[in-house]
N, CA, C and O atoms as a DFTB+ gen file, in Angstrom:
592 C
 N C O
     1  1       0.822      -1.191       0.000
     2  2       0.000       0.000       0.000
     3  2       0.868       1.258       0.000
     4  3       0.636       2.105      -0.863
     5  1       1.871       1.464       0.909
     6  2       2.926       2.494       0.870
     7  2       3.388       2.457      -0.370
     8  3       3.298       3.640      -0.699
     9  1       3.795       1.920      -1.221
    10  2       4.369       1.545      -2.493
    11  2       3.616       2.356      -3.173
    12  3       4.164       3.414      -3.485
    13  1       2.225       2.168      -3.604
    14  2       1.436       2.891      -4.573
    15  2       1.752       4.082      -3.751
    16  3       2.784       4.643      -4.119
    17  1       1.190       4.592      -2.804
    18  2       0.863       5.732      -2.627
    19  2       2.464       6.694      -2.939
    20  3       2.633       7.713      -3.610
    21  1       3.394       5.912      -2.189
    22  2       4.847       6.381      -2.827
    23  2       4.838       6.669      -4.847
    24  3       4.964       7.708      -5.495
    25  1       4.700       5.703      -5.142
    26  2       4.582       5.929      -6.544
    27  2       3.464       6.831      -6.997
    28  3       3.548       7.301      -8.132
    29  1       2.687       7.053      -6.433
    30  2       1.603       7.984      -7.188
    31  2       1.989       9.658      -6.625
    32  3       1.814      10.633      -7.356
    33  1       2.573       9.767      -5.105
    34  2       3.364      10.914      -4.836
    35  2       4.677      11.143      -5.751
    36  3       5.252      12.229      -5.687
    37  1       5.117      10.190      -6.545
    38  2       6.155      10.768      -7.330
    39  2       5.522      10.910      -9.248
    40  3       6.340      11.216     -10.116
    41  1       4.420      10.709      -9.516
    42  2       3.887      10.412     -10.661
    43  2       3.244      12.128     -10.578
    44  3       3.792      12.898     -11.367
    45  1       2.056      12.772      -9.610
    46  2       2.208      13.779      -9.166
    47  2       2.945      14.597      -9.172
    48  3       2.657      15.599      -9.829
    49  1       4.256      14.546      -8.433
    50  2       5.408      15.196      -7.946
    51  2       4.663      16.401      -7.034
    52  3       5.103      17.549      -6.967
    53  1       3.581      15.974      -6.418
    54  2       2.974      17.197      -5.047
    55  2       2.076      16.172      -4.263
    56  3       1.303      15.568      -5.006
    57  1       2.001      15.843      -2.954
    58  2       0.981      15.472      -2.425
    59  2       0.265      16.063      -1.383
    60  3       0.867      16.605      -0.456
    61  1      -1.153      16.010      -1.440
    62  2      -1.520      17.066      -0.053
    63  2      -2.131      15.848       0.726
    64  3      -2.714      14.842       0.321
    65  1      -1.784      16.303       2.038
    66  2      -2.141      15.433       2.916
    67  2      -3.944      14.371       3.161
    68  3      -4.308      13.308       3.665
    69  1      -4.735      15.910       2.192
    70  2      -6.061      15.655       2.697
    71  2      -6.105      14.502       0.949
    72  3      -7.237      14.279       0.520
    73  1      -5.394      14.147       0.473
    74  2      -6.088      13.704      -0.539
    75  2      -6.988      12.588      -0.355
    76  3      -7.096      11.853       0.626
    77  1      -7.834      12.573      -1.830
    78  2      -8.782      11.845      -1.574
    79  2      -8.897      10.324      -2.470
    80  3      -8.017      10.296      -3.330
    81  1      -9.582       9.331      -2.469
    82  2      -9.328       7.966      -3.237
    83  2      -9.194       8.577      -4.450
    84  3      -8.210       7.929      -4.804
    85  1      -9.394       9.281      -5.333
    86  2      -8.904       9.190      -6.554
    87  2      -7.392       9.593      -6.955
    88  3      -6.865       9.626      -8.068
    89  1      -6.830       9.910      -5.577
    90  2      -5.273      10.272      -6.157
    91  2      -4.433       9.276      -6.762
    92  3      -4.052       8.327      -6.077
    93  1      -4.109       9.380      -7.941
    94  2      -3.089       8.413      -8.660
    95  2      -3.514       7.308      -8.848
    96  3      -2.762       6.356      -8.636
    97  1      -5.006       7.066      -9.356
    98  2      -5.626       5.761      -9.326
    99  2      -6.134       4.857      -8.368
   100  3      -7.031       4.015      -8.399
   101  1      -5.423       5.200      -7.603
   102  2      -5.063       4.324      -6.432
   103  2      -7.238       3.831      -5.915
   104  3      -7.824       4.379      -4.981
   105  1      -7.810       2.884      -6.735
   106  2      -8.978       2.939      -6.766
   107  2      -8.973       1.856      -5.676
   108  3      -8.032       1.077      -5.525
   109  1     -10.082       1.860      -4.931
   110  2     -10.243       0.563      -3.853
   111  2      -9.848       1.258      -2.638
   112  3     -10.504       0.869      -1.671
   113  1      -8.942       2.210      -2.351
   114  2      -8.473       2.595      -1.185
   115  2      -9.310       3.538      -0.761
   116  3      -9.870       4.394      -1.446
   117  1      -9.430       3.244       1.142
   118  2     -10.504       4.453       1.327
   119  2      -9.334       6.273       1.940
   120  3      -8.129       6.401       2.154
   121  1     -10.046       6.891       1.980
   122  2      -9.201       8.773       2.246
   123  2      -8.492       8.230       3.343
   124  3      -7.295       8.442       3.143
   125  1      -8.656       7.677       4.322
   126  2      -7.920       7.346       5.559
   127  2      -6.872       6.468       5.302
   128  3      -5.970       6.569       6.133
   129  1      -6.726       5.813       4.614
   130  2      -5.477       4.728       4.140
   131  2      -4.442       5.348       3.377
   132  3      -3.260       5.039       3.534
   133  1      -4.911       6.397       2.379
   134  2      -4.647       6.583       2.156
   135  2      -2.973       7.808       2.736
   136  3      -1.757       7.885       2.566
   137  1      -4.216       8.566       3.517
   138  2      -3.396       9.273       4.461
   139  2      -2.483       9.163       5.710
   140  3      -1.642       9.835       6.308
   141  1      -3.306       7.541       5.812
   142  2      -1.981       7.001       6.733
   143  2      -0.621       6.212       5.845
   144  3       0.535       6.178       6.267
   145  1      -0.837       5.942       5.257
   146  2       0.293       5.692       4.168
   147  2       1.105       6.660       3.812
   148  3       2.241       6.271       3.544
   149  1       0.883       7.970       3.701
   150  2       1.810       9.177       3.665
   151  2       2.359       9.470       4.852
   152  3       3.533       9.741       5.108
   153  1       1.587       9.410       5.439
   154  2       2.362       9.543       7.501
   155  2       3.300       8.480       7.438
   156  3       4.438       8.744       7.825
   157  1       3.047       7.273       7.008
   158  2       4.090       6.471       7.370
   159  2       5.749       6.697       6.458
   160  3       6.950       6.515       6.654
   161  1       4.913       7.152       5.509
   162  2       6.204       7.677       4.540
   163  2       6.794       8.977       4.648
   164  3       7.842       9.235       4.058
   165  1       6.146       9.884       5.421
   166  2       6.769      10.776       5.976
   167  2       7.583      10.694       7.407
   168  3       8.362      11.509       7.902
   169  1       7.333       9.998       7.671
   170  2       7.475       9.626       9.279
   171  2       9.078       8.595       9.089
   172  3      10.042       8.821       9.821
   173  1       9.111       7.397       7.907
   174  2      10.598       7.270       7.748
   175  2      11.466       8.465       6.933
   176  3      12.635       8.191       6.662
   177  1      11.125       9.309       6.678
   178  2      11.702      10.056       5.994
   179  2      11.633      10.026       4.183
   180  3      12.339      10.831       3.576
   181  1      10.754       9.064       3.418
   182  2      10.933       9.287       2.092
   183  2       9.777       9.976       1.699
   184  3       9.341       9.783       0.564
   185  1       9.146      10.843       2.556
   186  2       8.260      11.770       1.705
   187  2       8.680      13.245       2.638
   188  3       8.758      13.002       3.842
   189  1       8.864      14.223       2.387
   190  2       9.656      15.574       2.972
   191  2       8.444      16.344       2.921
   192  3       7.516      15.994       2.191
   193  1       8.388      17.346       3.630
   194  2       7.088      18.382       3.694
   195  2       8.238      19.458       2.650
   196  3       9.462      19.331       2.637
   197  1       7.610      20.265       2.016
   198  2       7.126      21.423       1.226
   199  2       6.303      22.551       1.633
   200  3       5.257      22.537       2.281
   201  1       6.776      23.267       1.275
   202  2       5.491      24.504       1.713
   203  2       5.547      25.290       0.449
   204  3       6.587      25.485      -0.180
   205  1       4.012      25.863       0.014
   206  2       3.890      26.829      -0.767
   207  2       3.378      28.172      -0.363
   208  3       2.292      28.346       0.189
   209  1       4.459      29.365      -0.758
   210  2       4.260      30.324      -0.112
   211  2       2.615      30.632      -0.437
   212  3       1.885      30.617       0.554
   213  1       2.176      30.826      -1.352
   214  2       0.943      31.151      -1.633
   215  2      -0.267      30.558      -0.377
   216  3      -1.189      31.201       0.126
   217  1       0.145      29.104      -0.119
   218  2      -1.009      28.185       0.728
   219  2      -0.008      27.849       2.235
   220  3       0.390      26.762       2.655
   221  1       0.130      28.827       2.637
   222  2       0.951      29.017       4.183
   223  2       0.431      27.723       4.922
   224  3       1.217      26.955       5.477
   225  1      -0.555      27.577       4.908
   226  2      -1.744      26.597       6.099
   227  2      -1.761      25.443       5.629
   228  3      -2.525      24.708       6.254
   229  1      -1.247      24.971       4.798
   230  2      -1.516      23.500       3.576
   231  2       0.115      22.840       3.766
   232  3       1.191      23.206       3.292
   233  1      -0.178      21.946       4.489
   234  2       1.056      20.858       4.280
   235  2       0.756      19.591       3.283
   236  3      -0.044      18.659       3.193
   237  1       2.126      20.243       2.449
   238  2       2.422      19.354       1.037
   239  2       3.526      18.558       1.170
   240  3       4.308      18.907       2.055
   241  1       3.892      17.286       0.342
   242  2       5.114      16.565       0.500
   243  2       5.503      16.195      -0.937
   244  3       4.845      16.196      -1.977
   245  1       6.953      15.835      -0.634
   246  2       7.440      15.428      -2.015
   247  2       8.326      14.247      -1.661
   248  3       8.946      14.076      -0.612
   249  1       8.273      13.484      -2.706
   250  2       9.371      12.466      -2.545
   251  2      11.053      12.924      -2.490
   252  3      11.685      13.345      -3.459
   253  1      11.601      12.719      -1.070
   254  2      12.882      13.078      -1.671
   255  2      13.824      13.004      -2.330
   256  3      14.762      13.790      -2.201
   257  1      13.800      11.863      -3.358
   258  2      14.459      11.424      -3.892
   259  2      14.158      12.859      -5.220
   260  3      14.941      13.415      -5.991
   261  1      12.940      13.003      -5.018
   262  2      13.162      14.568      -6.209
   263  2      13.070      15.706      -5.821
   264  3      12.345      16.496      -6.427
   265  1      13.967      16.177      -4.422
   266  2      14.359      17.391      -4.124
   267  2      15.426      18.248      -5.106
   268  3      15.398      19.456      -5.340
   269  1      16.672      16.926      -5.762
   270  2      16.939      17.660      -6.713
   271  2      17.102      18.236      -8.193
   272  3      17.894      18.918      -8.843
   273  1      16.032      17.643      -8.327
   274  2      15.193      17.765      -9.632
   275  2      14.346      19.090      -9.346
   276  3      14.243      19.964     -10.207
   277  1      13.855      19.171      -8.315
   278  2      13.120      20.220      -7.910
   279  2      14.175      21.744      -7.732
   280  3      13.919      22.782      -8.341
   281  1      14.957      21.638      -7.105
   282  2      15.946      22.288      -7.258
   283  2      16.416      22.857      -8.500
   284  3      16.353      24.078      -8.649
   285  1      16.848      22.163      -9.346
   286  2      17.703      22.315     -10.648
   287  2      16.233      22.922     -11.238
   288  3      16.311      24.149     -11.185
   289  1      15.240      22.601     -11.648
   290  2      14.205      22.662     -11.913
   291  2      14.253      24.731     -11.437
   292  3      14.372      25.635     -12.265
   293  1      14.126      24.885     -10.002
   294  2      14.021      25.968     -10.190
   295  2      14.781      27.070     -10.390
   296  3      14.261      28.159     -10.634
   297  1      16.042      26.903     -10.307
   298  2      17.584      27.438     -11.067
   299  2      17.330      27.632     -12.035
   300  3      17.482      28.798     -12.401
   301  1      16.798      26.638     -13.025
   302  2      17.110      27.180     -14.795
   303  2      16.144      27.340     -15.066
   304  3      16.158      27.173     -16.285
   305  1      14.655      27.703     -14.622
   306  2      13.290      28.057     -15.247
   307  2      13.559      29.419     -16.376
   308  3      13.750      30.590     -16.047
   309  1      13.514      28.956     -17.534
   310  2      14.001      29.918     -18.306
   311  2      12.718      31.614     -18.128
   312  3      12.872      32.827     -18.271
   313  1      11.860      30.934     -17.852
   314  2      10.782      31.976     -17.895
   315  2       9.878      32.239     -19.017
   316  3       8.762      32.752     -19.105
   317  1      10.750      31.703     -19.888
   318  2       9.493      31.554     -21.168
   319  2       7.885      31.078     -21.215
   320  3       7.580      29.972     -20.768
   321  1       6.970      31.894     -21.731
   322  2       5.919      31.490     -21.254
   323  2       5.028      30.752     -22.507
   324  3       4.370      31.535     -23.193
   325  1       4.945      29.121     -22.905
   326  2       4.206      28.216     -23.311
   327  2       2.687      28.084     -23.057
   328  3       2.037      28.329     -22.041
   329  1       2.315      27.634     -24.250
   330  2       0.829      27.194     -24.112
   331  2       0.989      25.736     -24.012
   332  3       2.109      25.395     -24.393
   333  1       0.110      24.588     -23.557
   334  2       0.128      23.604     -23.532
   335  2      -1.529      23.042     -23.001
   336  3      -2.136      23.249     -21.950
   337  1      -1.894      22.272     -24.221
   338  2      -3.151      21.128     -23.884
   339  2      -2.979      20.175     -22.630
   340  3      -1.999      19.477     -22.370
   341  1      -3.819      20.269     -22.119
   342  2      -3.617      19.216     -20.837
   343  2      -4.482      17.857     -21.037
   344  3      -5.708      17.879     -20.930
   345  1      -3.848      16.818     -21.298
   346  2      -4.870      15.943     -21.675
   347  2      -5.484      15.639     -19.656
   348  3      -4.959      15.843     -18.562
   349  1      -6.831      15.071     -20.140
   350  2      -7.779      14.927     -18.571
   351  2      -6.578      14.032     -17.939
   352  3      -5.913      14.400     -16.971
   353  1      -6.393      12.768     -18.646
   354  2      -5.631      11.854     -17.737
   355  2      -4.171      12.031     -17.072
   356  3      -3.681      11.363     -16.162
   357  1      -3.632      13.077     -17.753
   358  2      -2.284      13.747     -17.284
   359  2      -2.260      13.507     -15.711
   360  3      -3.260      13.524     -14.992
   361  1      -0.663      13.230     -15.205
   362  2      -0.814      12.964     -13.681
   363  2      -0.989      14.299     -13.174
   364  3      -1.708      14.228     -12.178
   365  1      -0.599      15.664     -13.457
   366  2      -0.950      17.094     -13.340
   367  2      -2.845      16.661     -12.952
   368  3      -3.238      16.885     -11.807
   369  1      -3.495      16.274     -13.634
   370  2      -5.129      16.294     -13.261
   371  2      -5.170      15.079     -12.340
   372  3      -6.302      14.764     -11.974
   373  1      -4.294      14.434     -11.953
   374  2      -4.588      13.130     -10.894
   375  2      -5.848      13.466      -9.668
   376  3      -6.834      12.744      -9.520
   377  1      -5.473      15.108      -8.598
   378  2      -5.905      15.109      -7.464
   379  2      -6.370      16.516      -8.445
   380  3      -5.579      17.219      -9.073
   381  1      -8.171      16.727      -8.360
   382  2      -8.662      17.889      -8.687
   383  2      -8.613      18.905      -7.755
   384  3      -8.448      20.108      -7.953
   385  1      -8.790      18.243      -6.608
   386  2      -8.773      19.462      -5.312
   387  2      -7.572      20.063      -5.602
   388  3      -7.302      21.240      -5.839
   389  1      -7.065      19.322      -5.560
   390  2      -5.304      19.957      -5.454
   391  2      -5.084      20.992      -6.637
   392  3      -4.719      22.125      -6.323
   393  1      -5.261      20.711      -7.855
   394  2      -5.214      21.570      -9.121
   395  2      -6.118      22.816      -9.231
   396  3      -5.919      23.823      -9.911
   397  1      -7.428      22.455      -8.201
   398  2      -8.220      23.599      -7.511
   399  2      -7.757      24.366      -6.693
   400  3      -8.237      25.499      -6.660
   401  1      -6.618      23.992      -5.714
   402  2      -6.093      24.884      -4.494
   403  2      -4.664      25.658      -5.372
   404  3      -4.411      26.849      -5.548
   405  1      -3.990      24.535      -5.757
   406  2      -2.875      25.227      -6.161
   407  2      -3.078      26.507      -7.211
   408  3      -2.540      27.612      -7.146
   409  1      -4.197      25.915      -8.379
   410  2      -4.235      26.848      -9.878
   411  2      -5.344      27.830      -9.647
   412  3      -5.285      28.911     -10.233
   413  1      -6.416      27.544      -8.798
   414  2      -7.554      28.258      -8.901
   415  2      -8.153      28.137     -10.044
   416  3      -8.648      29.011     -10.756
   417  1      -8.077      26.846     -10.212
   418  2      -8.595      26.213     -12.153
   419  2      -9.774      24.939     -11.333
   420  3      -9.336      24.006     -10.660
   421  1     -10.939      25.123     -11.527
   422  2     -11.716      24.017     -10.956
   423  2     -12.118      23.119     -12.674
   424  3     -12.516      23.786     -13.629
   425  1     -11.944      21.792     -12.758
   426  2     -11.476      21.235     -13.751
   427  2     -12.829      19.704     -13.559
   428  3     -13.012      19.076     -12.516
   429  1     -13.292      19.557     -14.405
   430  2     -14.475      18.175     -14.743
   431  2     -14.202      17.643     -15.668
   432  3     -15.006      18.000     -16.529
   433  1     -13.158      16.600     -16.266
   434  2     -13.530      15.984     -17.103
   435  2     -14.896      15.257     -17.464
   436  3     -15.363      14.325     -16.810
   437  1     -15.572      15.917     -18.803
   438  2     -16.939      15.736     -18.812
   439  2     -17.746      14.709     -19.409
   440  3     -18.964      14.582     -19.527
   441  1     -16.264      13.649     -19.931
   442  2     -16.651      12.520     -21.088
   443  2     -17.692      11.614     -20.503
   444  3     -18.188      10.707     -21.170
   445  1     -18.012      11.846     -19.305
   446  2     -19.072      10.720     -18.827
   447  2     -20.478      11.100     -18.285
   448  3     -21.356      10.284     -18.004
   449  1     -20.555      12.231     -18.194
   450  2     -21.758      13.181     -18.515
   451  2     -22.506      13.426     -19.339
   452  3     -22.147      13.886     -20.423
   453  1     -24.117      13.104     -18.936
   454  2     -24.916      13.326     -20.598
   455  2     -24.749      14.427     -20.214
   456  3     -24.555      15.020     -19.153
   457  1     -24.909      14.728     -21.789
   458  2     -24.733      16.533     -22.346
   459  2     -25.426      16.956     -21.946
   460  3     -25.017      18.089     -22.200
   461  1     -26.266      17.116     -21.455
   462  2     -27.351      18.395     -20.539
   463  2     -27.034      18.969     -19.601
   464  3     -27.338      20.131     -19.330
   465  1     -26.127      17.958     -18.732
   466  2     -25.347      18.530     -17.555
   467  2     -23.956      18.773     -17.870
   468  3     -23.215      18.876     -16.892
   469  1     -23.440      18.888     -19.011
   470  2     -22.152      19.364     -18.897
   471  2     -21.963      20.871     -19.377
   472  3     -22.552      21.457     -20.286
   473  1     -21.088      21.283     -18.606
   474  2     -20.955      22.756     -18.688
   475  2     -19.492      23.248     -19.761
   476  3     -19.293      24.435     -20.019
   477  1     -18.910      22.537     -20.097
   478  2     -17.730      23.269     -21.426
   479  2     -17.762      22.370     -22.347
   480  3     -17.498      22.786     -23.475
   481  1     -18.086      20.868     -22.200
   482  2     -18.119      19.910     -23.609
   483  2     -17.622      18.755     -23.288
   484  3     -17.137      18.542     -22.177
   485  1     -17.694      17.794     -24.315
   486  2     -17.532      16.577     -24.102
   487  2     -16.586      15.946     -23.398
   488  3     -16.706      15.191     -22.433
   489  1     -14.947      16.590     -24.377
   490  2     -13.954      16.134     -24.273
   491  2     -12.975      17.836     -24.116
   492  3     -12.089      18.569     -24.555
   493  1     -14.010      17.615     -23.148
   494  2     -12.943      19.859     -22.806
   495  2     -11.226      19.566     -22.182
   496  3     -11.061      18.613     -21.421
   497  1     -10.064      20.424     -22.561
   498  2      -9.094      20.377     -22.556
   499  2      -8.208      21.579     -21.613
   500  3      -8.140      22.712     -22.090
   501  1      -7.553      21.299     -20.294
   502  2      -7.779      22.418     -19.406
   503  2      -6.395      23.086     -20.697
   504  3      -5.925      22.271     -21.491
   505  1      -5.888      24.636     -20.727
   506  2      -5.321      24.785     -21.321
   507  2      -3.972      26.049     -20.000
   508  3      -4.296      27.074     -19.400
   509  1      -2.916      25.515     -20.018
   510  2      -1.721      26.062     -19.315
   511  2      -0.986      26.929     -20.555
   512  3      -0.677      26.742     -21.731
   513  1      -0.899      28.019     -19.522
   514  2      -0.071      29.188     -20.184
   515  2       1.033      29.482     -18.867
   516  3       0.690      29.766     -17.720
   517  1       2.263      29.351     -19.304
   518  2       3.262      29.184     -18.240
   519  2       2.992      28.489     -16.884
   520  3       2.986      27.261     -16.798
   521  1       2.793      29.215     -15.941
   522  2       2.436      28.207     -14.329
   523  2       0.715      28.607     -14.482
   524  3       0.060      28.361     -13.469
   525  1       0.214      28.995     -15.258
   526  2      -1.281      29.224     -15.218
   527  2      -2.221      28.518     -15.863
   528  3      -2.016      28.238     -17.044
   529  1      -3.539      28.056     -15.162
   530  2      -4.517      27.516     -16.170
   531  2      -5.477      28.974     -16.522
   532  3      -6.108      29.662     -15.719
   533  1      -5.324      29.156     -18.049
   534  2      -5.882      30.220     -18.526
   535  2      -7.377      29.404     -19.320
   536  3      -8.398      30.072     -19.156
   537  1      -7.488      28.670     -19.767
   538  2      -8.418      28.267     -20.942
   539  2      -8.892      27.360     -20.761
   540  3      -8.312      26.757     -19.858
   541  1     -10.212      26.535     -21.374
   542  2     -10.748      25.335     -21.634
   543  2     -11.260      25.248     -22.925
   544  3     -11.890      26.183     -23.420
   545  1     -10.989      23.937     -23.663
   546  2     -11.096      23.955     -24.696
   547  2     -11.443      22.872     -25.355
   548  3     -10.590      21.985     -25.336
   549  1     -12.814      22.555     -26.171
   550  2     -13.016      21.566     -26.415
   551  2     -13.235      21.314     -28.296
   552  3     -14.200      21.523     -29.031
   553  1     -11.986      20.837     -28.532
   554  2     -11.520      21.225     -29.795
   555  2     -12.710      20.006     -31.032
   556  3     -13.161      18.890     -30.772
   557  1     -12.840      20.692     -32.077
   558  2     -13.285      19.618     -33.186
   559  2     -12.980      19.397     -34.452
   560  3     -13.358      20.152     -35.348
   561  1     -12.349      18.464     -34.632
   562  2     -11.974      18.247     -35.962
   563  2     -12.904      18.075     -36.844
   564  3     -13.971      17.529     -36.562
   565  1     -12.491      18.706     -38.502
   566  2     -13.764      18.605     -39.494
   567  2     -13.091      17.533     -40.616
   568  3     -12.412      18.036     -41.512
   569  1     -13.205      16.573     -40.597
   570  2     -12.398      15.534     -41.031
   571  2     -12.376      15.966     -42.760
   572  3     -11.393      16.044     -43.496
   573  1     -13.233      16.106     -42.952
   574  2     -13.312      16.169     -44.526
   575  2     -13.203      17.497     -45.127
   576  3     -13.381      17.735     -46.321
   577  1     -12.795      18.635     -43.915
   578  2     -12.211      19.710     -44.416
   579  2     -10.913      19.808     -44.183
   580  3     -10.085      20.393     -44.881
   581  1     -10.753      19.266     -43.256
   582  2      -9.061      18.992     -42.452
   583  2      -9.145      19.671     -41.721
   584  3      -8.041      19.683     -41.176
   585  1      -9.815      20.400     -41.216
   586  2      -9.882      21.687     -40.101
   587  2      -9.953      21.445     -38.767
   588  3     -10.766      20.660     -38.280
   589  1      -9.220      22.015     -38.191
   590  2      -9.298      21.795     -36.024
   591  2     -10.106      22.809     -35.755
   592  3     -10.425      23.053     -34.592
């Protein structure tokens, strides 16, 4: 059980303490197992607390084995600012709360929703502009015009 939850804190690369059964697949497990499985991995030392200045009150952890990745990571951030499609299943969309607290981006993949109740589209696409979720986007191809 530590194992997954270890592996899904490094698939992530952020874990918040309160997460819930859908983090990293990890299906079958209930919120409490989950969270004692991070205590225990924090508690030998292979998961490290983090803090984000923005969320003072929110204890986060990381695997340490990628403190210095995280590091180097923030040394050479060139600053350039990219657009990028987020596909739903990306480990970035693993924990929604979390992509809710950190981005202030509240995110539904809607593919399993009849259309009456969905609010941006079928197969909507969150869309990142540098560290920001700016967009949603639910693109359509016109096959026989070639058009996106």
């Amino acid at each position: 059980m530590r194992r997954r939850a270890f592996d899904g804190a490094g698939g992530l690369g952020l874990v918040d303490r309160r997460v819930t059964a859908k983090f990293g697949g990890l299906i079958g497990w209930r919120d409490g197992q989950i969270r004692a499985a991070i205590d225990r991995l924090a508690a030998k030392g292979r998961l490290v607390p983090v803090s984000i200045e923005e969320l003072p009150r929110q204890r986060f952890y990381i695997r340490r084995d990628d403190l210095p990745a995280l590091a180097a990571a923030a040394k050479s951030y060139p600053g350039r600012q990219r657009a990028a499609l987020i596909a739903p299943l990306d480990n970035l969309m693993w924990d929604l709360n979390l992509v809710e607290m950190l981005f202030d981006f509240r995110y539904a993949w809607e593919v399993y929703k009849p259309a009456h109740k969905r609010n941006y589209g079928y197969y909507v696409l969150p869309v990142l502009y540098g560290d920001r979720f700016v967009a949603r986007t639910d693109l359509d191809f016109d096959r026989a015009n070639r058009v996106l």
